[in-house]
N, C-alpha and C positions, 0 to 999 in steps of 0.2 A: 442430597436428595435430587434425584433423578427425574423424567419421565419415560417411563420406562411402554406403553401404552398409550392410546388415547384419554387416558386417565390416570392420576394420581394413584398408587394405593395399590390394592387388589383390581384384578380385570378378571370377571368368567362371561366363559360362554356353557349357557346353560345348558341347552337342548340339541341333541346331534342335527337335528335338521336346520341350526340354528352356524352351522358348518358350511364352508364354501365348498361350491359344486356339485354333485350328482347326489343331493343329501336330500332328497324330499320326496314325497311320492314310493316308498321304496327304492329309490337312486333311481327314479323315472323323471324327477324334474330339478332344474337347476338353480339355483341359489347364488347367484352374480357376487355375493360379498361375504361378511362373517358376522354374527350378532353379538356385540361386545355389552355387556354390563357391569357398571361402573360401582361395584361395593363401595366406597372409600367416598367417593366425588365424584356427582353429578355432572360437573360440566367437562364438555366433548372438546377436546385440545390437539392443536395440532400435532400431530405425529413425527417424531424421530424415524430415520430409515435407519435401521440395526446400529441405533446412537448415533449418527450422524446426524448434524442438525441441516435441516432443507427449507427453502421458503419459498413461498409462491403468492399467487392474488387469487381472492375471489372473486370467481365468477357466478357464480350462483348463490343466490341468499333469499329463500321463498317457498312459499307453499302454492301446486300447483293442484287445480280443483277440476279440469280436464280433463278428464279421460280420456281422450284421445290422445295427450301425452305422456307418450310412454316414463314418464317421472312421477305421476301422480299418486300412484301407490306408494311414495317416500312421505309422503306428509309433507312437513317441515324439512327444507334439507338443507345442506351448505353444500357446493363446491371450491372446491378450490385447484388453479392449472396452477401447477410446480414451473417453478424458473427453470429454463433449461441445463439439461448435460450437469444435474446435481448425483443420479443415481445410476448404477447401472443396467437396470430394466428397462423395460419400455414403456413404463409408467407415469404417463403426462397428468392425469388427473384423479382428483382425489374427492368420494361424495362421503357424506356425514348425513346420515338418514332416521326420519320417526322421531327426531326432535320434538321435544315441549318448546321452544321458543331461541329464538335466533341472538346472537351476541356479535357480528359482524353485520356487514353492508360491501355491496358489488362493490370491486374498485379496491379494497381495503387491501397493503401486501401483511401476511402473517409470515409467522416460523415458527419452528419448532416448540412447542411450549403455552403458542398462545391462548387465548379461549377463545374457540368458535361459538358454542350452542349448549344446552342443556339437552339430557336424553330425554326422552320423552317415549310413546307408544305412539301417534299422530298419522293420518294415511291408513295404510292397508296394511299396519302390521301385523304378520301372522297371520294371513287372510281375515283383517278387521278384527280379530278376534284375540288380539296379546295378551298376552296375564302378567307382564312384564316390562319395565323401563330400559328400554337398552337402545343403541344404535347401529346403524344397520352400516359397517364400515365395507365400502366398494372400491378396487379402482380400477382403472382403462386407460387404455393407450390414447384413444378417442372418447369424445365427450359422448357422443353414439356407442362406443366398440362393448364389445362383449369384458365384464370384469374377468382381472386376471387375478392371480394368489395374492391376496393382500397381508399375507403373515409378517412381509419383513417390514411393515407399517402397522401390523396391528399388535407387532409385540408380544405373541403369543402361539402356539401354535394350534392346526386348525384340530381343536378336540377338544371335548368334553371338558372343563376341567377351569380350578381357579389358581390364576397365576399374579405373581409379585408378592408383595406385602404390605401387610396396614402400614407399615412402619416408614414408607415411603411415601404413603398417603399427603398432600399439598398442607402447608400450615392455615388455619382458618384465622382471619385478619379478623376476629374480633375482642383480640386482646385490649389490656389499657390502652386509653387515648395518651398521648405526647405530645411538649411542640418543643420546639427549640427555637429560643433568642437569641439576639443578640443588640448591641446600639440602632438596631435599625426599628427595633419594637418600641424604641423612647421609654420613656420613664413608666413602669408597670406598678400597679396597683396589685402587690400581691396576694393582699388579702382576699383579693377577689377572683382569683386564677383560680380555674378547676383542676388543672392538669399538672402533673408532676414536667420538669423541663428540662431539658440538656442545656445546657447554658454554655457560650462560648468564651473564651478565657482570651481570645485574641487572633494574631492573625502576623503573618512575618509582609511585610510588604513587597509588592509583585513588582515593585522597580527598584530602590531603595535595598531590600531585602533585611529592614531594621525589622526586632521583633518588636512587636507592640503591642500591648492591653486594649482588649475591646475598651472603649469609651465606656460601659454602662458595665463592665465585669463586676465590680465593686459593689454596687448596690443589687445589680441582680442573683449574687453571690448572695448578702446579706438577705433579700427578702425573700429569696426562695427555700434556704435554709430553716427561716425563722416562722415559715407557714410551711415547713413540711412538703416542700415541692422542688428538692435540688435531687434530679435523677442523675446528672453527671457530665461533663464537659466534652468541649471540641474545641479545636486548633485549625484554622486555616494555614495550610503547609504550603510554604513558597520555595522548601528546600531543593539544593541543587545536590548535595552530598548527603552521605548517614551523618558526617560529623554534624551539618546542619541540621538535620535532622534530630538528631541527640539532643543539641540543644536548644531547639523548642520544646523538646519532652519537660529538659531542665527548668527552661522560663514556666512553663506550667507548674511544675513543682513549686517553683519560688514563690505562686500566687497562688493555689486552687490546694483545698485539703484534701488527703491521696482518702483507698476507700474507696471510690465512684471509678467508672466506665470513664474513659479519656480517651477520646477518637479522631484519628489524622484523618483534614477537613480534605480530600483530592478530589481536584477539579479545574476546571479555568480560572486564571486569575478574574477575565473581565471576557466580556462579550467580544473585542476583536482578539484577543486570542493571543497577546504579545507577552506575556510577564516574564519572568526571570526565568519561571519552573515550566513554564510550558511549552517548551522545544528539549523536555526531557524524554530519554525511550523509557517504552515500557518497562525495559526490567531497571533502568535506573532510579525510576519514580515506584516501583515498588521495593526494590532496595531500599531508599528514602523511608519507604513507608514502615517496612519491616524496623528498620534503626529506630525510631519513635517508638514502636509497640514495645520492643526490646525495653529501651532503657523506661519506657513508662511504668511497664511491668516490675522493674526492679525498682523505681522510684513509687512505690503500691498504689499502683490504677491499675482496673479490668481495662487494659487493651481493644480497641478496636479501630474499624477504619470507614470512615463514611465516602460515597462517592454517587454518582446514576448511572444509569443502566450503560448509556450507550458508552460512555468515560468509562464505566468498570470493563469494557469487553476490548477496547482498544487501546487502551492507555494504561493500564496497572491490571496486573494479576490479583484482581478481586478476589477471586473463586481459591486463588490459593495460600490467601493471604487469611481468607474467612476457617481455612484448617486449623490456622491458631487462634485468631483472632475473633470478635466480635462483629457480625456484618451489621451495615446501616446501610440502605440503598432509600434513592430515592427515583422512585415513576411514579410519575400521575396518570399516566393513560388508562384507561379499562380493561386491556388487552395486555398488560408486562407481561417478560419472562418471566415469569414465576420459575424456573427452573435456577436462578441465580439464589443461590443464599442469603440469609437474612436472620437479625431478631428481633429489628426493627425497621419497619417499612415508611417510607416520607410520602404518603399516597395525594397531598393537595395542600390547598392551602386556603386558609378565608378568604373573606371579603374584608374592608377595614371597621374593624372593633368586633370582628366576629369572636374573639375569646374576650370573656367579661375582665376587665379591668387592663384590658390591651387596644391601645386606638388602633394602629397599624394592622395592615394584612400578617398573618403569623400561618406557618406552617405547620402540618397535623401529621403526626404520625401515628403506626399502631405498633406496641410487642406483639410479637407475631410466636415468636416463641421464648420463653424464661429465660432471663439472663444468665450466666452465672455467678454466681458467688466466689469473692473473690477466699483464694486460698488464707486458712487461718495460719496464723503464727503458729510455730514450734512450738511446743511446753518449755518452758523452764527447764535449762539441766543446772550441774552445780554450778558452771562456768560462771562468773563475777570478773566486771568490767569496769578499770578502772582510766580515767586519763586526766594527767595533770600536767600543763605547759605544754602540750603538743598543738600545732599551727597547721593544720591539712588546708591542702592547697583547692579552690573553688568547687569543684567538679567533685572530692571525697567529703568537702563539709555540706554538699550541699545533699547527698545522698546520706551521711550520719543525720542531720538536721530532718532529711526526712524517716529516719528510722526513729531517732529521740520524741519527734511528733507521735508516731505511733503507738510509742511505749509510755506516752505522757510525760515522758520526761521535763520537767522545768528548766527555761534558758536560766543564768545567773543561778540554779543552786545546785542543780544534778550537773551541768554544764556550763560552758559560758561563751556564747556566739554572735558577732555583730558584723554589719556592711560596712567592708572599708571601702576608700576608693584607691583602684589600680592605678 
């Protein structure tokens, strides 16, 4: 999902005089910019120049009541001056006009995607007289200068007509509520949690590189299970290789029952910045990443991969790892790329004891869009399986073991399986 527009979704321009240039009056008066209406989504977002993502500051964020300034006819407006030498126009500045109400502040740098404003009709639109929510998209070379074609900004071309599709339209964040623990929540009173929880299964240590069981996996397995609130697990990944990689998938298996969402935790190990995994490149930590979905998938967990905004754009191919996989991102600011994929968003976090039977600060998420389900088993054919005195070496007993869980199979009578030591 794209933005393909100043808005998600469908974008029309209604009315020919609603067309930049010589469109008014009988093509006697001029029309500085394009009137955009937003079918799909209300709010006014920064613009892509023909997909390219661009950013820039605001400079303008205000309703002027003046008439003597020649702006005052925009109502509500936003500007924004573009960082230099991003396009090849001459296109320094960008207004967002007839706003209902502002979503930025002077000073603030946006891009591509952000949320400036809400449309609105505000000001002098349509000489005071609109029938319609839209925004009045202009730009110029100068903050003064006469607007030039705003098409390769406004994503649409200058005519009559409705362009994109619903189907690109922004996901509305008012799905289920979420949080995700771990040992840092202490001891949880699950009878009293409202929310269904991602529960983390552990974490491979960022010097060490030993894999380890969260301290609280055990009980928060059990209680969120037994109230009906286990949405599915994460792994803090400290991997340098897939083989490592692989086998954290595996440690999971060995301790979390498959069935649920299992998601590689990428990110810093710690605040200065030094751990094992964190001098990996991009494509070698999303290799890492892919090796876990891979074998998790085979080991039956719905795959995916959690990480934030700024860490998913510099450090791991997020965006192309969300093709197969399950996205989890986390921003809490007002203004995210919402262009980044998602089906579950980490938008904030309490205060302490904000979630009832939780003392700690806990994290809140929203589904943003429906999971999926994970693929059913085959039918039954005639094929019959039998094994007697066969020893599979760690890595095939540990994927039969989690195939026999699946099928209910009983250790000691369908099978017979135990932990030796190597």
């Amino acid at each position: 999902m794209r933005l393909a527009s100043i808005f998600y979704g469908r974008v029309q321009v209604v009315y020919s005089w609603g067309r930049y240039g010589w469109t008014r009056g009988g093509g006697k008066v001029w029309h500085g910019g394009i009137d955009l209406v937003g079918l799909d989504d209300k709010t006014i977002r920064m613009p892509y120049y023909k997909g390219k993502k661009i950013t820039g500051k605001v400079v303008r964020a205000r309703i002027v009541l003046d008439r003597s300034n020649k702006t005052w006819e925009w109502g509500y407006y936003v500007c924004v001056q573009l960082d230099a030498d991003q396009t090849p126009d001459a296109v320094n500045f960008l207004y967002f006009c007839h706003c209902s109400s502002l979503l930025v502040q002077v000073g603030q740098k946006v891009s591509s995607g952000d949320a400036l404003a809400v449309m609105g009709r505000t000001g002098n639109a349509a000489l005071g007289d609109c029938p319609y929510d839209h925004c009045h998209l202009e730009v110029r070379a100068t903050a003064t200068g006469r607007g030039l074609d705003p098409t390769a900004y406004a994503g649409c071309d200058n005519a009559v007509g409705v362009y994109g599709t619903a189907e690109a339209a922004a996901p509305t964040e008012t799905g289920e509520t979420v949080i995700d623990v771990s040992y840092h929540q202490g001891v949880i009173e699950w009878t009293k949690v409202p929310y269904r929880a991602l529960v983390r299964i552990g974490y491979r240590g960022y010097g060490t590189g030993a894999l380890m069981k969260d301290e609280q996996f055990d009980v928060n397995l059990t209680g969120a299970k037994a109230n009906n609130k286990l949405l599915g697990f994460y792994f803090f990944s400290q991997a340098i290789t897939e083989d490592e990689a692989r086998a954290e998938a595996d440690f999971c298996a060995s301790l979390a029952p498959t069935g649920y969402p299992l998601f590689f935790d990428a990110e810093w190990s710690h605040s200065v910045h030094d751990g094992r995994a964190d001098n990996l490149t991009k494509a070698q930590r999303t290799a890492c990443a892919r090796a876990f979905c891979v074998r998790a998938a085979a080991l039956g967990y719905q795959p995916g991969v959690y990480t934030f905004t700024s860490f998913a754009t510099a450090n791991i191919d997020y965006e192309g790892l969300c093709k197969d996989y399950i996205g989890w991102l986390a921003d809490t600011r007002a203004n995210y790329d919402t262009s980044l994929p998602r089906y579950i968003h980490q938008y904030g976090q309490t205060a302490k004891g904000g979630v009832p039977g939780i003392g700690p600060e806990t994290d809140l998420n929203r589904i943003v869009k429906t999971l999926p389900t994970l693929d059913k088993p085959a039918e039954p054919t005639h094929q019959e399986v039998w094994l007697d005195h066969v020893v599979l070496p760690n890595a095939a007993a540990m994927e039969f073991y989690t195939v026999a869980k699946k099928y209910g199979l009983d250790n000691d009578k369908a099978y017979h399986a135990k932990f030796v030591e190597e």
